[in-house]
Structure formats: structure tokens, C-alpha cells
C-alpha positions in Angstrom: 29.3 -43.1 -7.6 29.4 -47.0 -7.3 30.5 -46.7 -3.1 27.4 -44.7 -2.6 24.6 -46.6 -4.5 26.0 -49.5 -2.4 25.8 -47.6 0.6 21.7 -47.1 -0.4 21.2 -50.8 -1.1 23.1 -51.7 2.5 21.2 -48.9 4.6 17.3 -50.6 2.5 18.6 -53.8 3.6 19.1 -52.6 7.4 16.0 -51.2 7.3 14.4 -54.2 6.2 15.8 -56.3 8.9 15.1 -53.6 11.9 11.1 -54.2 10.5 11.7 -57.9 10.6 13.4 -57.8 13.8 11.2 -55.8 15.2 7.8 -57.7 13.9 9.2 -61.1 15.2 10.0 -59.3 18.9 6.3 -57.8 18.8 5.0 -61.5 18.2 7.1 -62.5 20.8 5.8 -59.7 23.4 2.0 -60.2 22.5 2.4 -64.1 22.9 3.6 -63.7 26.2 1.1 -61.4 27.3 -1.3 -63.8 26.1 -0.1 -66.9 27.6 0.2 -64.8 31.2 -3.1 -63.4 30.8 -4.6 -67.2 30.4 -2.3 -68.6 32.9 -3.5 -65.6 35.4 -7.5 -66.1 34.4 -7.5 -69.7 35.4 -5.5 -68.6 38.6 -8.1 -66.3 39.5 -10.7 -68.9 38.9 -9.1 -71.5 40.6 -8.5 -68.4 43.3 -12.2 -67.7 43.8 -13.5 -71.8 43.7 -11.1 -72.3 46.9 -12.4 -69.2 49.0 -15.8 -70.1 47.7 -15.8 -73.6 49.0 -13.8 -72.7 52.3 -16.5 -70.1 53.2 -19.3 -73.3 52.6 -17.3 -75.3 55.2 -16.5 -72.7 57.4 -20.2 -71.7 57.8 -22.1 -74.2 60.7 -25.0 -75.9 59.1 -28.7 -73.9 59.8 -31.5 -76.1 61.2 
């Protein structure tokens, strides 16, 4: 009787853990997408400025 009322407080305590584990990898994840997702925004920014001012200098001035 005691081995299997240890067993249930062991298999609680697993569970526990597999949450915590779990929550901290999700943090993880979602931080990462949101530092990637910045880091690609300011990219595509910087991206579009460049082919912007190129196609200003590219183009002959009209008179």
C-alpha cells in the first residue's frame, strides 16, 4: 500500500515538471520567433530603402 501511494506522488511530480518543462520551452520558442520576426521587419525595411534610393539614382534627371 505504502510503494503505490509513492508511486502517485512520483508520477504528480513528473507531471508537474513535463508542464514546467514544457512552459519554459514554449517561452523559449515564442521569444525566438519574436526576436526573428523584428530582426526580419527591419531587414525588409532596410531592403526596400536601398532599392528605393538606387531606382532615384538610376533614373536620369527630367528637364
Amino acid at each position: 500500500m505504502n510503494q503505490a501511494t509513492s508511486m502517485r506522488k512520483r508520477h504528480r511530480f513528473n507531471s508537474r515538471m513535463t508542464r514546467i518543462i514544457l512552459l519554459i520551452s514554449f517561452l523559449f520558442f515564442f521569444g525566438r520567433f519574436v526576436y526573428s520576426s523584428v530582426g526580419a521587419w527591419y531587414h525588409h525595411q532596410d531592403k526596400k530603402a536601398a532599392q528605393e534610393s538606387s531606382q532615384v539614382s538610376d533614373t536620369p534627371a527630367q528637364r
